[in-house]
VOPAGU-2260 file (C-alpha; in pm, 1 decimal, decimal comma):
REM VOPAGU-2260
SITE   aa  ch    i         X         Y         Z
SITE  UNK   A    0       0,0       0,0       0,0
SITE  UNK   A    1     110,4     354,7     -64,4
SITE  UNK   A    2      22,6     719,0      99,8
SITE  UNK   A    3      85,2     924,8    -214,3
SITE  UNK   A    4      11,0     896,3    -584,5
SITE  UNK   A    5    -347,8     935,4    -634,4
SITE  UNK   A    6    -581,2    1218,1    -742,1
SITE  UNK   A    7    -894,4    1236,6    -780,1
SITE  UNK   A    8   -1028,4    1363,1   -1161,4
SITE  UNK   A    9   -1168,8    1664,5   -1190,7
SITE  UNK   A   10   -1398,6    1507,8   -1455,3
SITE  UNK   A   11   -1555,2    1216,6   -1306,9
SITE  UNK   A   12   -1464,3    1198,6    -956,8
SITE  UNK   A   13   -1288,8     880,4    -988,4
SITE  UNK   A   14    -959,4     791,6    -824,3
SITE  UNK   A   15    -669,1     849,3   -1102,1
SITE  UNK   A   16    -297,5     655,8   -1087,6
SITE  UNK   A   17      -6,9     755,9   -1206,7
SITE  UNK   A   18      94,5     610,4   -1574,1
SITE  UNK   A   19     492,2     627,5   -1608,9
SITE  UNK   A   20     514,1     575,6   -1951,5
SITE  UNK   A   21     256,7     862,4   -2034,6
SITE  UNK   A   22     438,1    1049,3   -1724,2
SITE  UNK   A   23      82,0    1181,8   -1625,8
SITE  UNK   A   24    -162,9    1067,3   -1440,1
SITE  UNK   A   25    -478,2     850,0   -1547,9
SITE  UNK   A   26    -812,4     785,3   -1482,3
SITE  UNK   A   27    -929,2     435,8   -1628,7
SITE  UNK   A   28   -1268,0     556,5   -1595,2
SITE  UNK   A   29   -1339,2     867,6   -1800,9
SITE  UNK   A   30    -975,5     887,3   -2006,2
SITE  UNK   A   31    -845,3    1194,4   -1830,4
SITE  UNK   A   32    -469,6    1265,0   -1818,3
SITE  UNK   A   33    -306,6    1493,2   -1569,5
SITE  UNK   A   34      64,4    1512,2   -1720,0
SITE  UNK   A   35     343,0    1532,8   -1394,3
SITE  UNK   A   36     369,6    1863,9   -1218,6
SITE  UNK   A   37      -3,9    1997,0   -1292,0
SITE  UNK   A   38    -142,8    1856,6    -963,7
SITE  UNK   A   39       3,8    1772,3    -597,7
SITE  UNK   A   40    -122,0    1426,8    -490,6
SITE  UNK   A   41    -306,6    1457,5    -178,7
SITE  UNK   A   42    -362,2    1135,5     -22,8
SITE  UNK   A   43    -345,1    1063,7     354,1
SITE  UNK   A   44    -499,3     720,4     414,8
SITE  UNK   A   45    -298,4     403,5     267,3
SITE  UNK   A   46    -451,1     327,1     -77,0
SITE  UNK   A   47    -322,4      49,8    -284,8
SITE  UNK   A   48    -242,3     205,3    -661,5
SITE  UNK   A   49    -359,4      71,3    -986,0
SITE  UNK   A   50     -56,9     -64,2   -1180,3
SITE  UNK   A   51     -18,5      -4,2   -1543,5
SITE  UNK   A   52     191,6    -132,4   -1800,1
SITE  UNK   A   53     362,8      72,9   -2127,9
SITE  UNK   A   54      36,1      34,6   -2336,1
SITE  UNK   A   55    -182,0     135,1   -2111,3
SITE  UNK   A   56    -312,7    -176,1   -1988,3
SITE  UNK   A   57    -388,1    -218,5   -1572,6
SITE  UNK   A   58    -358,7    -506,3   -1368,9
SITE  UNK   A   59    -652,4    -639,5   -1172,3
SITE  UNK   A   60    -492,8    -949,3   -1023,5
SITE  UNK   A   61    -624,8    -844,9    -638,8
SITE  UNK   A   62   -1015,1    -905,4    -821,1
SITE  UNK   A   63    -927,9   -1145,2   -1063,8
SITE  UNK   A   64   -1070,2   -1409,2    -857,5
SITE  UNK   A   65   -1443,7   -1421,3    -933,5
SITE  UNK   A   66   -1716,8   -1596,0    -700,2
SITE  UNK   A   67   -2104,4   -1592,1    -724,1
SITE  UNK   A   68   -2302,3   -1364,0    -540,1
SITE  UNK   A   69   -2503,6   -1418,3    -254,5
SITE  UNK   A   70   -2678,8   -1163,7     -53,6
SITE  UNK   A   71   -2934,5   -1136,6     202,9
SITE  UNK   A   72   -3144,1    -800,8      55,4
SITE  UNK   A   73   -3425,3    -866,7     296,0
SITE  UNK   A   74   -3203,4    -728,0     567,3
SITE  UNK   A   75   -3182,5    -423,1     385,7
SITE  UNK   A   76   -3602,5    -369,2     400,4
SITE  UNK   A   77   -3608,3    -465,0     749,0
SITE  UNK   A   78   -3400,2    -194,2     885,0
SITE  UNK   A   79   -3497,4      50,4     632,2
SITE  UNK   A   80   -3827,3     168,3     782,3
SITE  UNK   A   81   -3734,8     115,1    1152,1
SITE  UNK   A   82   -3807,5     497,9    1299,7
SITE  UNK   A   83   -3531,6     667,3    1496,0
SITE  UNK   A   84   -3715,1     627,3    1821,4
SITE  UNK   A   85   -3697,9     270,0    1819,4
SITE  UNK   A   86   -3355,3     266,7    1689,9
SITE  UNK   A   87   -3270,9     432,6    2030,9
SITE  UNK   A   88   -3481,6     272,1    2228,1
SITE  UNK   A   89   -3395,4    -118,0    2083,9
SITE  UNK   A   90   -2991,6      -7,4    2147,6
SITE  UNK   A   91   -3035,6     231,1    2502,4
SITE  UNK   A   92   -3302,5     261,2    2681,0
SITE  UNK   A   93   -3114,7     514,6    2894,0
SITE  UNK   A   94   -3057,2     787,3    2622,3
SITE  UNK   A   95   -3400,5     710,4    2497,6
SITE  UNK   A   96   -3524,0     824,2    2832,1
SITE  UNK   A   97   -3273,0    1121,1    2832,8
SITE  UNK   A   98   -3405,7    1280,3    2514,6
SITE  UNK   A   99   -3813,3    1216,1    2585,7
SITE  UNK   A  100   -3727,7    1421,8    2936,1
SITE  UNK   A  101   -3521,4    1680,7    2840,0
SITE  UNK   A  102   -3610,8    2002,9    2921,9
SITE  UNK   A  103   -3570,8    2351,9    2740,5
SITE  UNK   A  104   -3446,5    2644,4    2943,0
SITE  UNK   A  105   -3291,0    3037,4    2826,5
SITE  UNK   A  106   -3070,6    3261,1    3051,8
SITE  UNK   A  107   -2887,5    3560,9    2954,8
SITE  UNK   A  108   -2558,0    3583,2    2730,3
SITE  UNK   A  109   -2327,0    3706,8    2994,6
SITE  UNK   A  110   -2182,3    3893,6    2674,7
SITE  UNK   A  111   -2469,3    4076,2    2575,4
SITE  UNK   A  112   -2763,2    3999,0    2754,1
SITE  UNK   A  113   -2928,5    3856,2    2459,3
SITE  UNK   A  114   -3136,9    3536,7    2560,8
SITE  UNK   A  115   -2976,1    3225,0    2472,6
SITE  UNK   A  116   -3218,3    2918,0    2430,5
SITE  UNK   A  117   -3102,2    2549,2    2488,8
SITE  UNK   A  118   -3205,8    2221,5    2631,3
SITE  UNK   A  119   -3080,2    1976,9    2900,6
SITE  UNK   A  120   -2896,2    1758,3    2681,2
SITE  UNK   A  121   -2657,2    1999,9    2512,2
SITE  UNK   A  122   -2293,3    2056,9    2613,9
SITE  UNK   A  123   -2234,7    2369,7    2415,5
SITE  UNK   A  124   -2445,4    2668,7    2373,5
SITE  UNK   A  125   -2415,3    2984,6    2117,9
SITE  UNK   A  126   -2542,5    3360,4    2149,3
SITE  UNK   A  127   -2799,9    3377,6    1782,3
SITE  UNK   A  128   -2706,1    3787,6    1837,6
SITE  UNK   A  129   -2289,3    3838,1    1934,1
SITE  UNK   A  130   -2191,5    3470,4    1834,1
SITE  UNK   A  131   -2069,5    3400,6    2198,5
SITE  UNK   A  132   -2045,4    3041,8    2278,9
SITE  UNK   A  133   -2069,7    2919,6    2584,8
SITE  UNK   A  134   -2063,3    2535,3    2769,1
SITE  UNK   A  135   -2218,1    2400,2    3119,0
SITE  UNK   A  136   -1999,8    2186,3    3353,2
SITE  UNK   A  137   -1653,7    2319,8    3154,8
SITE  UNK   A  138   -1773,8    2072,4    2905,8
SITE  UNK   A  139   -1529,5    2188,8    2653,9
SITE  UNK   A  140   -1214,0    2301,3    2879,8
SITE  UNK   A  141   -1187,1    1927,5    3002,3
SITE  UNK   A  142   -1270,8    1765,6    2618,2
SITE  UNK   A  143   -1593,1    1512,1    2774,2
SITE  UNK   A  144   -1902,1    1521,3    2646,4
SITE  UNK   A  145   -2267,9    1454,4    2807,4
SITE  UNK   A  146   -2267,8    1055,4    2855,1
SITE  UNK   A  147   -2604,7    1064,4    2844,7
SITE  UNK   A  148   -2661,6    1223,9    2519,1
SITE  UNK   A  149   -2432,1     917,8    2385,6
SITE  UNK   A  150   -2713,7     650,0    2195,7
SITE  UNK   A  151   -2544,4     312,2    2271,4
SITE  UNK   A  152   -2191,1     274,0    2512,4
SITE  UNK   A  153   -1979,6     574,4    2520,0
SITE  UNK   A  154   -1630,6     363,3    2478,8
SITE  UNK   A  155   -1813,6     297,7    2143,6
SITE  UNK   A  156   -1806,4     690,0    2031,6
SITE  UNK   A  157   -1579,6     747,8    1734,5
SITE  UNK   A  158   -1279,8     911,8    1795,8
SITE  UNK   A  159   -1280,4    1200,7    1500,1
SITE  UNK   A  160   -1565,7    1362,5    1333,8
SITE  UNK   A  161   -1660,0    1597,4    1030,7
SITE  UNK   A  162   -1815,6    1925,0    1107,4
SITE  UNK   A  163   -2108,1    2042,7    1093,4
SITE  UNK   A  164   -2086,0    2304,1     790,0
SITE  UNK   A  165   -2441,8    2323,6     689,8
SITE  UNK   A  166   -2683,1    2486,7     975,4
SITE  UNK   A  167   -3054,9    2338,7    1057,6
SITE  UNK   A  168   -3170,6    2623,2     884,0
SITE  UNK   A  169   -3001,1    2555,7     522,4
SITE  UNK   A  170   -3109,4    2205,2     628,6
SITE  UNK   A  171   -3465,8    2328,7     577,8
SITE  UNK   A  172   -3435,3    2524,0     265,0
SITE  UNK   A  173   -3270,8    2229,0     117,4
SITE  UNK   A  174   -3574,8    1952,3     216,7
SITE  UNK   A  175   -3806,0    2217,5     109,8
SITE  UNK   A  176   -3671,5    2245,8    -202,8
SITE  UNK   A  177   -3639,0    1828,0    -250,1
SITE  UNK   A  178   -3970,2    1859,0    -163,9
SITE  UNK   A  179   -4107,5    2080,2    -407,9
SITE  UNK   A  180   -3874,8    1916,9    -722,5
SITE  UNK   A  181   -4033,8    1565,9    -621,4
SITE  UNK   A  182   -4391,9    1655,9    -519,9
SITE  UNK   A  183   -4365,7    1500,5    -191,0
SITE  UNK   A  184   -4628,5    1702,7     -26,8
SITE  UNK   A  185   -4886,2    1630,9    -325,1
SITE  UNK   A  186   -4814,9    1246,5    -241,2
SITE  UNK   A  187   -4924,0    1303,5     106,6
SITE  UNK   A  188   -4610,6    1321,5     289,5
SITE  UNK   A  189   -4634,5    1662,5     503,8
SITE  UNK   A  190   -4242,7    1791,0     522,3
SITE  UNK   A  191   -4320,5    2128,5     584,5
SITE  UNK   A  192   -4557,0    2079,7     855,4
SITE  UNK   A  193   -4285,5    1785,4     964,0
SITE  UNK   A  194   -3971,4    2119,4     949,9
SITE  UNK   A  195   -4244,5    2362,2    1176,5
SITE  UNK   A  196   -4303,0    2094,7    1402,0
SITE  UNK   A  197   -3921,2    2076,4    1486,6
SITE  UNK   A  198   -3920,4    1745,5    1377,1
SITE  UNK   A  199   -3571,4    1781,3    1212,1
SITE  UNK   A  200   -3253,8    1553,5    1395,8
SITE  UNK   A  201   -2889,0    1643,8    1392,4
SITE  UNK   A  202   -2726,6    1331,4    1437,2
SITE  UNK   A  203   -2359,7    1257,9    1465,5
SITE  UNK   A  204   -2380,5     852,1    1297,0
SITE  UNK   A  205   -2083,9     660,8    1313,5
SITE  UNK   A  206   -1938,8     478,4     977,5
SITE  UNK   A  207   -1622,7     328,3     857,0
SITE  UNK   A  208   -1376,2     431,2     563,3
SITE  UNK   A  209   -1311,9     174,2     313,1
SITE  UNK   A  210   -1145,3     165,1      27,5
SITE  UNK   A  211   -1357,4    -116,4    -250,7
SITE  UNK   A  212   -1252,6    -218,7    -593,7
SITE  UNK   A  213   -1469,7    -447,9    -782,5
SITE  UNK   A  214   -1443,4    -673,6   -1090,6
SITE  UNK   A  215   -1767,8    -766,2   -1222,7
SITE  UNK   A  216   -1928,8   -1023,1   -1442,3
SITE  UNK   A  217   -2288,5    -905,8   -1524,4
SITE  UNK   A  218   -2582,2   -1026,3   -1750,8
SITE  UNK   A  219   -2746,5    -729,8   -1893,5
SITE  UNK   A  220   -2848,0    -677,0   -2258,3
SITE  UNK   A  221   -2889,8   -1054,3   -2294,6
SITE  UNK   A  222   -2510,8   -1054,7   -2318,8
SITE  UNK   A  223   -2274,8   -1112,9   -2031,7
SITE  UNK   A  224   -2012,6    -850,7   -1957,7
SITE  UNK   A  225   -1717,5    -731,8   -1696,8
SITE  UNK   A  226   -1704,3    -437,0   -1514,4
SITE  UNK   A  227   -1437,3    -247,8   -1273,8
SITE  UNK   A  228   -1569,5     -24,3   -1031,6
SITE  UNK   A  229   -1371,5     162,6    -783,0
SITE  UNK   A  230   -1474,8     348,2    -447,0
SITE  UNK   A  231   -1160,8     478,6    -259,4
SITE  UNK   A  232   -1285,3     637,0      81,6
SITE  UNK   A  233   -1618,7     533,9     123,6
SITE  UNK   A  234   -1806,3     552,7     439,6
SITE  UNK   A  235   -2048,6     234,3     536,9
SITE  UNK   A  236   -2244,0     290,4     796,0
SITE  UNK   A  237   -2163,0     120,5    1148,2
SITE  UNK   A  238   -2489,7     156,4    1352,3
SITE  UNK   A  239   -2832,3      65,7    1234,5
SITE  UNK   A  240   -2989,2     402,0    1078,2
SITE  UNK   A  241   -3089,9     357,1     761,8
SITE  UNK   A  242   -2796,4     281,6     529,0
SITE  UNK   A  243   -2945,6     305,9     190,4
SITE  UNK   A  244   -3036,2     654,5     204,6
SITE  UNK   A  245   -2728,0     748,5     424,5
SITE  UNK   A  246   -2509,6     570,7     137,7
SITE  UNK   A  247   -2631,9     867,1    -101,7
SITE  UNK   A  248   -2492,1    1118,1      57,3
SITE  UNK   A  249   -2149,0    1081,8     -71,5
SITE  UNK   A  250   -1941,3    1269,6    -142,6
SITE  UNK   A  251   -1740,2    1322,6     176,2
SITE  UNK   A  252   -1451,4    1560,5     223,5
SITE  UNK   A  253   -1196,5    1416,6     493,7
SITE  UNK   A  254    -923,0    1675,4     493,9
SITE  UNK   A  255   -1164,3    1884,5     750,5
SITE  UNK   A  256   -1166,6    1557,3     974,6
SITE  UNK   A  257   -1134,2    1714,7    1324,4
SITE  UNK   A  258   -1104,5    1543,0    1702,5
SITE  UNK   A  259   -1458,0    1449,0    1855,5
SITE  UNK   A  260   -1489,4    1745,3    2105,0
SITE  UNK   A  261   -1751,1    1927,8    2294,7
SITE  UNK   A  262   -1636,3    2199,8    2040,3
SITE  UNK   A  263   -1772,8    1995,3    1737,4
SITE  UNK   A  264   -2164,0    1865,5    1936,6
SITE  UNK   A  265   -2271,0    2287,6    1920,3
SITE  UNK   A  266   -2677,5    2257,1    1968,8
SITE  UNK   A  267   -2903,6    1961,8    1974,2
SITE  UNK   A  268   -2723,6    1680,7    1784,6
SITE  UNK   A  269   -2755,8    1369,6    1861,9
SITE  UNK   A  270   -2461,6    1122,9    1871,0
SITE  UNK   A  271   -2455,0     733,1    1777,4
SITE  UNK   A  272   -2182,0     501,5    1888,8
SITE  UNK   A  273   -2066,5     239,2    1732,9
SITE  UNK   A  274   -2285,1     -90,7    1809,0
SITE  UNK   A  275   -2166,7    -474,0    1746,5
SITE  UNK   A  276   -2424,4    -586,8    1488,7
SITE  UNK   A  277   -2407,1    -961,3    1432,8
SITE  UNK   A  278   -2603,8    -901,4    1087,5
SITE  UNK   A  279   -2319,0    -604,7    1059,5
SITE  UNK   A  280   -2119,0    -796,1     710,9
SITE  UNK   A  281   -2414,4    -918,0     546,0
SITE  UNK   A  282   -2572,1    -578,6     542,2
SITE  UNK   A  283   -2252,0    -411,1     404,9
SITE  UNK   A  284   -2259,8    -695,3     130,0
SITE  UNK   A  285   -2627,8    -647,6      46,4
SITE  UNK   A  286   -2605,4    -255,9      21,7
SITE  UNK   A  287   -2327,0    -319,9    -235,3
SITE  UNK   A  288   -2479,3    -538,0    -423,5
SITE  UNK   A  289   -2783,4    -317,2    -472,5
SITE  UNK   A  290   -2553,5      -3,4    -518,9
SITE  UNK   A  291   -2384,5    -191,0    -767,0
SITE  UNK   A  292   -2662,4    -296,7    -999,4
SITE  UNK   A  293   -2868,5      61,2    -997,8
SITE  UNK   A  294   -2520,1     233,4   -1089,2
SITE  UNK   A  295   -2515,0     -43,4   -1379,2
SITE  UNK   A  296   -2828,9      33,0   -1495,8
SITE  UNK   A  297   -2768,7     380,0   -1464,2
SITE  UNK   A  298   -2438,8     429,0   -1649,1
SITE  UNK   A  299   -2559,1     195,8   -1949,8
SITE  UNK   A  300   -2897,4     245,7   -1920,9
SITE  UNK   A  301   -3038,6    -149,5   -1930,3
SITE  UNK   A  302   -3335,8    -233,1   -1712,4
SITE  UNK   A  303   -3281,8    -512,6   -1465,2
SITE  UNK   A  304   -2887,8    -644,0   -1494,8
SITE  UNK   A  305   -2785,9    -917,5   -1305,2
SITE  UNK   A  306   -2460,2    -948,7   -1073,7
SITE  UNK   A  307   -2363,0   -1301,4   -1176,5
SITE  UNK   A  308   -1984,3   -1278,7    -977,1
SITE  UNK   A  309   -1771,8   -1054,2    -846,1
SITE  UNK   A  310   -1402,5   -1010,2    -710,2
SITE  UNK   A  311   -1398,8    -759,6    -442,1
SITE  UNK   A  312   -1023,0    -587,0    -279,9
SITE  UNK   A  313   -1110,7    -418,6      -7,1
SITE  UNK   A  314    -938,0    -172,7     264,9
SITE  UNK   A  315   -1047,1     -76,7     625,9
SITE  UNK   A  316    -854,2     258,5     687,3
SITE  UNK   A  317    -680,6     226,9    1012,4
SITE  UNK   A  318    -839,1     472,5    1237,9
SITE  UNK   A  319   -1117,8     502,5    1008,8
SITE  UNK   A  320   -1436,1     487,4    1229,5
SITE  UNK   A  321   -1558,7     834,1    1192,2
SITE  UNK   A  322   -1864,0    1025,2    1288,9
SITE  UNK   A  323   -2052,6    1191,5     990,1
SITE  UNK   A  324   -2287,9    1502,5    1019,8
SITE  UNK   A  325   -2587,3    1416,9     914,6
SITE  UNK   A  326   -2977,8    1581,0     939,1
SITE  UNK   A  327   -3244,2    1351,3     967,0
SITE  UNK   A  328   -3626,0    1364,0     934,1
SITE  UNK   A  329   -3854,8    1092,9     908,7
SITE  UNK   A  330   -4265,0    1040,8     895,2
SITE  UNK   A  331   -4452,7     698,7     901,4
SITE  UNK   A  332   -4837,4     626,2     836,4
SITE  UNK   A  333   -4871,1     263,6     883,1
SITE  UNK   A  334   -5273,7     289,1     796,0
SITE  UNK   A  335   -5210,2     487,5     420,9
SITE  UNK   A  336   -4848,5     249,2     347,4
SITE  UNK   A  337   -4679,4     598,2     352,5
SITE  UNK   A  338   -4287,0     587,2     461,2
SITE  UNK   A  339   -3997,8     899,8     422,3
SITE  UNK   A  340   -3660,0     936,5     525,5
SITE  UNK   A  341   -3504,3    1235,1     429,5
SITE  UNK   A  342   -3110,5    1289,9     506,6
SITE  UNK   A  343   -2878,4    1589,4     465,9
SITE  UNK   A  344   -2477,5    1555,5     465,1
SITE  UNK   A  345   -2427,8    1851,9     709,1
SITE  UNK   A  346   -2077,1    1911,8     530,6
SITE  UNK   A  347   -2227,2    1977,6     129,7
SITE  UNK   A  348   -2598,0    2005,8     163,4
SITE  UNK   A  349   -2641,5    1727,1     -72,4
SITE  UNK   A  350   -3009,4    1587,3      39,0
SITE  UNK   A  351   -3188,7    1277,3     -54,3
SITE  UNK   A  352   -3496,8    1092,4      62,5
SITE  UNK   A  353   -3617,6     737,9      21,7
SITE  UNK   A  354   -3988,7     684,5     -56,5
SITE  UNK   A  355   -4231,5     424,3      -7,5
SITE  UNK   A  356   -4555,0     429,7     -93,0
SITE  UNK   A  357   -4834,5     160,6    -117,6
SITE  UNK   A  358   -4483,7     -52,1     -85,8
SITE  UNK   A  359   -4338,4     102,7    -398,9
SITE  UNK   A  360   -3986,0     255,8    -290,6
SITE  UNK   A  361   -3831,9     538,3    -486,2
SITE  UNK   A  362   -3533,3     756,7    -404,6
SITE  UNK   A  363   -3481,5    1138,6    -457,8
SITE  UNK   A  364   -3166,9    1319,5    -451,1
SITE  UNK   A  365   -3114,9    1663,8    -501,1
SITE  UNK   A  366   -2725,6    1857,1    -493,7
SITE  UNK   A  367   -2649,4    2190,4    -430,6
SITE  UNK   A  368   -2298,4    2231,1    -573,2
SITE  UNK   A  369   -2045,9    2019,0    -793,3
SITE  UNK   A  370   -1886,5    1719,9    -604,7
SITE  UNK   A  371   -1605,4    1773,3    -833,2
SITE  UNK   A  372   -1473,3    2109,9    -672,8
SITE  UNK   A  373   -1346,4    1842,5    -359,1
SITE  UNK   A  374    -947,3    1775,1    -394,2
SITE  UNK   A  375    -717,7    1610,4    -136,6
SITE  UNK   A  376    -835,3    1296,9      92,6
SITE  UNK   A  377   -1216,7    1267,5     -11,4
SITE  UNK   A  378   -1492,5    1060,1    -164,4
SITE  UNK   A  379   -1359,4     896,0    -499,2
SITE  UNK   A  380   -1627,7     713,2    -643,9
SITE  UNK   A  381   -1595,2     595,8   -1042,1
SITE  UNK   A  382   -1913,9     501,6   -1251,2
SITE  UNK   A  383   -1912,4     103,9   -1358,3
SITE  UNK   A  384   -1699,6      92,3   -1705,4
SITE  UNK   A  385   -1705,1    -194,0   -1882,0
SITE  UNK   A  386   -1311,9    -369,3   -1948,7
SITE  UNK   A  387   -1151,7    -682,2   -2170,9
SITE  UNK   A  388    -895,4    -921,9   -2088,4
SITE  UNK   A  389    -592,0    -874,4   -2274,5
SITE  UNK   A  390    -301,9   -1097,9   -2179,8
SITE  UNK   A  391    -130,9   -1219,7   -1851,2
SITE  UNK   A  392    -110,8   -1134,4   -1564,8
SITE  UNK   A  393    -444,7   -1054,6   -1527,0
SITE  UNK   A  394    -411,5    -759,6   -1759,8
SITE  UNK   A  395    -718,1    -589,9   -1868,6
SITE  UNK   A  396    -815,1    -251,2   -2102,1
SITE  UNK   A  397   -1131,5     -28,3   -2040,8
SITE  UNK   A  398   -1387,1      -9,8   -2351,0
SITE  UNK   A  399   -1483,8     329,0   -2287,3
């Protein structure tokens, strides 16, 4: 493995390697070249590079090895459509309790006199008129935060975050707008009576950094192809929120990863810890799998392709349990079959919701800004592009 020599292109988004005999660097995906010298490799995290040879061939001898897939996808829908209160109370009963008791207070900013509103579960608390910030307890002189606040065993919290850059109130404007583009309030889910209700969460949920590089064999077409796919930094989720729509949020920038400090839990967020999940692989390998095929069907537009095997290289980042800013807001009508999740990454803004209706799902996604302007140690995630077997060892070309 190696901690320098990959970008990621400005084009695609994809990871790109360096190609000595074009002295540039590639990107397999999309055909982008970078010559030497144009761009400053970035990378933090131990990645393992993509070898290629003088004709521009690369080696995929780490997936070469192809087995059949097997997944379990009803996990997936069990999980999806559990709400966040039972989440919490399932996991710990005692933060469950903490957060239906809380109790909202004011007092004066010893600054400017301006009232300052907060609960009983928050650590940190911030003037809305001068900006002061101020914590109970000397929460953030001696680095602890509110055990009680913690959903699940503290030892468990993640030991680095991301923070927060988006506030509850861009939160808003962004589901409002989702909401209007996808006519969610004409198919009976109320969001903005949901966003006046306060009904919005800021959670902090735990996940893990992986790198995952996939070889593919796929019937789609009523042919049978191979695909490489590539996703260098990205974040499964390691408690049990719901990890479809979380997924979506990509991309991630982790060159603002900071310490997990009183400093960083400013207002009412809530914060997951880690759990040990039995059903914890399974899941990972079923949200791939279903990743996977909509990207397939996506990038070469075919209805219904089929995963037939796969060879899968994978990395887990050492020190790579993280906790991501995220806003959450859910509603549930059991009687009309109506479901929502909505999430926000509370570092871009990007929002997406996953809908179910009468038990047909559908997902929405809506972005506020390029993922593309993100350089350094961040999301790199390649579309599927199909490749041919050239010659030994396990040397392959990309039909782009």
């Amino acid at each position: 493995m190696i901690t320098v020599g990959i970008l990621r292109c400005d084009v695609c988004g994809a990871p790109m390697y360096p190609n000595p005999a074009k002295q540039a660097f590639c990107c397999p995906f999309c055909g982008n070249v970078s010559a030497y010298g144009m761009q400053q490799s970035r990378v933090k995290h131990e990645h393992r590079k993509l070898e290629f040879t003088e004709e521009g061939y690369f080696s995929l001898k780490r997936v070469a090895i192809l087995t059949p897939v097997s997944v379990k996808e009803e996990l997936l829908a069990k999980r999806k459509w559990r709400t966040f209160d039972e989440l919490v109370q399932l996991f710990d009963r005692r933060a469950f309790v903490t957060f239906k008791t809380k109790k909202e207070f004011s007092f004066a900013c010893p600054a400017c006199g301006a009232p300052v509103h907060g609960n009983s579960v928050m650590s940190m608390f911030e003037c809305g008129y001068c900006g002061s910030k101020y914590s109970f307890e000397d929460a953030a002189e001696h680095g602890y935060i509110k055990v009680a606040r913690i959903i699940g065993y503290e030892g468990m919290l993640p030991d680095q975050c991301l923070p927060y850059e988006v506030t509850p109130e861009q939160a808003e404007v962004y589901i409002r707008r989702l909401a209007e583009r996808y006519n969610l309030e004409q198919g009976g889910f109320p969001v903005n009576a949901l966003l006046r209700q306060k009904k919005l969460l800021a959670v902090y949920a735990p996940g893990r950094l992986w790198d995952r590089k996939f070889l593919l064999e796929v019937a789609m077409n009523g042919s049978r192809s191979k695909l490489y796919v590539e996703w260098l930094n990205w974040v499964s989720l390691f408690n049990s929120l719901d990890a479809e729509t979380f997924d979506r949020l990509q991309p991630w920038n982790f060159e603002k990863a900071g310490p997990f400090v009183p400093e960083y839990v400013e207002g009412d967020v809530r914060l997951m810890a880690t759990l040990n999940d039995n059903d914890e692989l399974e899941l990972r390998q079923a949200l791939l799998a279903k990743r996977l095929t909509e990207e397939i069907s996506e990038t070469f537009d075919v209805k219904a392709p089929r995963i037939l095997k796969w060879g899968d290289d994978f990395i887990k980042h050492k020190n790579g349990t993280i906790a991501m800013p995220v806003y959450y807001l859910e509603y549930r009508d059991l009687q009309k079959r109506l479901c929502l999740n909505v999430m926000v990454n509370g570092q871009t803004g990007k929002t997406v919701a996953s809908v179910s209706r009468n038990g047909e799902e559908r997902c929405c996604e809506m972005t506020p800004g390029k993922f593309t302007d993100m350089t350094g140690e961040c999301s790199m995630h390649s579309k599927p592009v199909k490749v041919k077997y050239v010659k030994p060892s396990f040397l392959y070309e990309s039909l782009r």
